[in-house]
N, C-alpha and C positions, 0 to 999 in steps of 0.2 A: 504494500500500500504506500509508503513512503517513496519508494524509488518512482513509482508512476504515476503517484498524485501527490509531488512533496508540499504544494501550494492549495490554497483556493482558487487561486487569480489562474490554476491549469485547468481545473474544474467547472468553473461560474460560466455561465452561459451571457456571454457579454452582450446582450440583449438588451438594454435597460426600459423599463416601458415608466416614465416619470410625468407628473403633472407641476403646477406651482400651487402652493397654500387657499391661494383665490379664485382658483380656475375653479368653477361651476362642476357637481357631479355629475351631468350630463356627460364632459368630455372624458369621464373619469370611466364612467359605462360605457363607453363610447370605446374609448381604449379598448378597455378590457374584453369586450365581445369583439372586437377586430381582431385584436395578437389572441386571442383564448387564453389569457394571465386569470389568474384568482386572484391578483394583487399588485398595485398601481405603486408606487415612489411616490411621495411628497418631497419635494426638495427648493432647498431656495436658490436667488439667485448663482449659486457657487456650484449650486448641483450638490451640495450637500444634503444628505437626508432631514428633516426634519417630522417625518410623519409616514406613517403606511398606511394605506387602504386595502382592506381586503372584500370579496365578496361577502362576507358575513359580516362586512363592515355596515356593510350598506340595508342587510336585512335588518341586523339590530339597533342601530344608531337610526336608521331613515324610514324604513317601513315598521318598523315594531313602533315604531315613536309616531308613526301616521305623519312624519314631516313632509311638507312640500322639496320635494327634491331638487325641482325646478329656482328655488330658492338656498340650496346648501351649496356649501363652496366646499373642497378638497379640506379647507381647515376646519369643517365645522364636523367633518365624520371622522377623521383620519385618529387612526392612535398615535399621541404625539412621541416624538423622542424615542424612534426605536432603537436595540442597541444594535450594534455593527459590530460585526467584524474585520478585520486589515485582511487585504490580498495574499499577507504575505503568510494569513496563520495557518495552519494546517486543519482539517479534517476534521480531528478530534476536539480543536479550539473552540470550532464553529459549532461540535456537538454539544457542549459544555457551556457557551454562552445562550443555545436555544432550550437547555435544559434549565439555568437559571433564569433566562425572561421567560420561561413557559412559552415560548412561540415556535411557528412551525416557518416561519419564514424568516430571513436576517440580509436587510442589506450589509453587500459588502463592497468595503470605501479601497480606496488605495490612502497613502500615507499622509497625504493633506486633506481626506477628509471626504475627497471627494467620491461619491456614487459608479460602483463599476456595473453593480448586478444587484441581483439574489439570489440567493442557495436556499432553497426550500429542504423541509422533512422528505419529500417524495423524491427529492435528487441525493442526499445523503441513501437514503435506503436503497437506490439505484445503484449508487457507486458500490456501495460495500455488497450487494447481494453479487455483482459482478467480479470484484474479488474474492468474493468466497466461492462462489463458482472456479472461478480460475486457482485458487489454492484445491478445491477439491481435485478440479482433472488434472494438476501436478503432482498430488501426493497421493490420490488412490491408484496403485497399479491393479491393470485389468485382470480380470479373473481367468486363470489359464483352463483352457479350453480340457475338459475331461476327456480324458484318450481314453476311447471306447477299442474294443476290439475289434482286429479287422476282421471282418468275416471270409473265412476259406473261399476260394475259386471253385466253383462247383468245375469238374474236370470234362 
């Protein structure tokens, strides 16, 4: 795992699908049913993270609330201050900080802060089911073929 994912920044799917704090939820839905994301950036001018939205963002903050959507802005659903992770952390880093915020999603900044991606729960359990695959078909040797008897040549 280390030699061929010694980074996140090899991993993250450089994708970034980002809005601004005031940008309207419409373009927020908008986004996200266009790229098929579960979850939008808030970021300010710097492209630094300041907020995420997720699908369930929006049931429970906007339709559970009966809010006019047409009237919510990106800051008024969004969870603020999510934590990040650097590029540069590894694998396990990023499991460890989505363990302690409870979140299934983490952007990840490079070294000034700025917004590269996200690494989701469902891209973690991709990557490692893939290397456990690949450790299985390196360390299970195949099972040798039972040598049956050959049967005599009728004459």
């Amino acid at each position: 795992l280390q030699r061929s994912h010694p980074m996140l920044k090899n991993i993250i799917r450089l994708e970034l699908f980002s809005v601004k704090p005031e940008d309207n939820i419409t373009e927020v839905v908008r986004i996200m049913k266009e790229r098929n994301v579960g979850s939008v950036l808030v970021c300010d001018e710097l492209k630094k993270p300041v907020g995420i939205i997720t699908d369930r963002d929006l049931v429970i903050r906007c339709m559970a609330e009966h809010k006019d959507y047409h009237a919510c802005s990106a800051r008024d659903l969004m969870t603020p201050s999510p934590r990040t992770v650097r590029d540069q952390d590894g694998l396990f880093d990023c499991i460890n900080a989505m363990r302690d915020s409870q979140a299934r999603r983490i952007p990840v900044v490079d070294s000034q802060g700025k917004a590269l991606g996200i690494i989701s729960f469902g891209d973690i359990l991709g990557i490692l089911s893939k290397e456990f695959g690949n450790l299985v078909e390196n360390t299970t040797h195949p099972l040798e073929e039972k040598k049956q008897p050959k049967k005599a040549l009728a004459a």
